[in-house]
C-alpha positions, -999 to +999 in steps of 0.1 A: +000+000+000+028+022-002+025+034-039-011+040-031+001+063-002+030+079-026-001+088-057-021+104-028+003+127-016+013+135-052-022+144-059-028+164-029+006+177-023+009+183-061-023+203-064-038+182-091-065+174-067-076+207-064-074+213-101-093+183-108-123+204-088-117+235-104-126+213-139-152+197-122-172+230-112-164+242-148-180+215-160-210+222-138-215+257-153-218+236-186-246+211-170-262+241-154-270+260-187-276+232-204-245+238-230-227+212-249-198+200-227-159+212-246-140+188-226-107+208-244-120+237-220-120+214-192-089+200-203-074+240-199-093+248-166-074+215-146-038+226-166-039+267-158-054+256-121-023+232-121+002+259-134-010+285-109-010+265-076+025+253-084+038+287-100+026+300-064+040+278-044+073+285-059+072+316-045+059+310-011+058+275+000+094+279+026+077+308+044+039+290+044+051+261+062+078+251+089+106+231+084+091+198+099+061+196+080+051+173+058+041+190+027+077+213+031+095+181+031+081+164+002+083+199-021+119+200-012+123+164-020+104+171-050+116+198-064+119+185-101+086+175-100+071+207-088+088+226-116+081+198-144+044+204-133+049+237-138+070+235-173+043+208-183+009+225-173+019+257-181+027+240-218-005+225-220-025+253-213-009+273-238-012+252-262-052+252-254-053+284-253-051+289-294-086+268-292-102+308-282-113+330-300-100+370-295-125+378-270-122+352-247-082+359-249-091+395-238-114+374-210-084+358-199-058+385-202-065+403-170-070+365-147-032+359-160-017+390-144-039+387-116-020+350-115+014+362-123+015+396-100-003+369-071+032+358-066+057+377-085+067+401-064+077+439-087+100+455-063+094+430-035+056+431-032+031+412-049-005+410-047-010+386-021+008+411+004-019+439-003-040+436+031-071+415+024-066+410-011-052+375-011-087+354-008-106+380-028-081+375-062-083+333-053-122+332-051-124+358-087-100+338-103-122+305-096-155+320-106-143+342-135-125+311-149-153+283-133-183+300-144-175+334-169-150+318-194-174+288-196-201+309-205-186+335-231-167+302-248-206+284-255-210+317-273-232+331-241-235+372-232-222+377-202-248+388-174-273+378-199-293+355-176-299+367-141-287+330-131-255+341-145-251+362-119-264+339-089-236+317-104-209+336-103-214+357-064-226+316-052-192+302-065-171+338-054-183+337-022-182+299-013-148+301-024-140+329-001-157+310+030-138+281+026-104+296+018-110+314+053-103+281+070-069+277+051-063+314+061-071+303+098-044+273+095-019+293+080-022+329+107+011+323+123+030+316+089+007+350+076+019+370+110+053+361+105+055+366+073+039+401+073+009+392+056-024+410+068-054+384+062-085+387+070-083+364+101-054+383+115-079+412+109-108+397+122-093+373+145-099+341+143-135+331+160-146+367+137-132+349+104-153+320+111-184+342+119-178+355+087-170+321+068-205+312+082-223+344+072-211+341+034-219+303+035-252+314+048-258+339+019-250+309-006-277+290+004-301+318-007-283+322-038-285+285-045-326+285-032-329+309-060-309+292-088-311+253-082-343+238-108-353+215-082-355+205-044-331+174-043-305+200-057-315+224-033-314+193-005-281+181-015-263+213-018-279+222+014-260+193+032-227+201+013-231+236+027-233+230+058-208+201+060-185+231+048-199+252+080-189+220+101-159+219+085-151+256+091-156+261+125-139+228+133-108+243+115-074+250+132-039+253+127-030+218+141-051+194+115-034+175+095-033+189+062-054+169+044-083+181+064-078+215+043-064+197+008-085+165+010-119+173+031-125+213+026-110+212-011-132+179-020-164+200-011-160+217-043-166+183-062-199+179-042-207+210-046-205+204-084-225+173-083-252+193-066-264+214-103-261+174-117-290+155-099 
């Protein structure tokens, strides 16, 4: 069983797990508008989510994480890997790229800086130093690419459909309430690092108030949106195993609470727009 431990921290630790989810609440947006499915899209969603977790970490993994945890020691012992990942999804999804038209590379344009300036830092700040800014730029990035590019690549108008826009604010702010929790682990890394998040803001009992306000406020989104009651049923329960999840967060979980548990809530939370 010890290859079948190896593949599973190589998914998790390797963030193809959570790219894997990325593809699979793009592929909900398809499902939910009833468009034709471009599996190439798909394809592009899991490689640019790959490329940008991995380009990030890059930058910012040694200060994230001390130097006798696990997912520290297996990037350092990794190294190649992490920046063949990089080489190879960042390939990938330029190569998928040519598959859009103009407008959706105009789409696109301003999510790529926000990617590159996340981490790169231009005169030794980047983005994710701005107070407050980090978890905003994460959860835009997911719903612009998740739900927006989807929509304008089926040929769609943009804010169109009033769904559209329940969409996009349900998957913006479920995002943001469940990246709080990793902001919650990660507050002594933040403090010493000099990063102002919003639970070194807020503290962290107020971060999970506010976890559990937005989660709250994505139920009534997805009351409005969801075609039928076991939708609404199901997500219900995925929602509120995120609230369980959230409050129950702290900085001594193992990490695949956060990369296995919190992340896989975005696959059932996919499924939900499905039944």
């Amino acid at each position: 069983m010890r290859w079948f431990k190896t593949v599973v921290i190589f998914l998790f630790h390797g963030s193809f797990f959570v790219s894997a989810a990325a593809a699979s609440l793009a592929a909900s947006s398809f499902l939910f508008f009833n468009l034709e499915v471009d599996f190439l899209l798909l394809l592009f969603v899991f490689s640019a989510t790959l490329f940008s977790y991995n380009f990030a970490r890059c930058f910012s993994f040694l200060s994230l994480f001390d130097s006798s945890s696990e997912p520290l020691a297996w990037y350092l012992e990794n190294k190649t890997v992490l920046l063949l990942t990089i080489f190879l999804s960042g390939g990938l999804s330029t190569l998928l790229v040519f598959q859009f038209e103009l407008k959706e590379w105009l789409f696109l344009g301003h999510v790529a800086v926000i990617v590159l300036l996340y981490s790169w830092p231009i005169r030794g700040r980047c983005l994710r130093m701005v107070p407050c800014l980090k978890i905003v730029l994460i959860a835009y990035c997911w719903a612009t690419v998740c739900v927006g590019l989807v929509l304008l690549h089926s040929g769609v108008e943009l804010f169109s459909d009033v769904a559209y826009v329940y969409l996009f604010l349900d998957r913006f702010l479920f995002i943001v309430a469940i990246t709080l929790a990793f902001d919650v682990r990660d507050m002594a890394c933040d403090r010493k690092d000099g990063l102002m998040t919003l639970p070194l803001v807020l503290g962290e009992r107020g971060a999970k108030w506010l976890s559990l306000f937005l989660l709250l406020l994505v139920v009534c989104l997805a009351f409005q949106y969801l075609h039928s009651s076991l939708q609404f049923v199901f997500d219900l329960g995925v929602l509120l195993l995120a609230a369980i999840l959230v409050v129950f967060s702290t900085g001594t979980h193992h990490y695949y609470y956060y990369l296995g548990l919190i992340d896989g809530l975005i696959f059932f939370r996919a499924m939900s727009v499905m039944l």
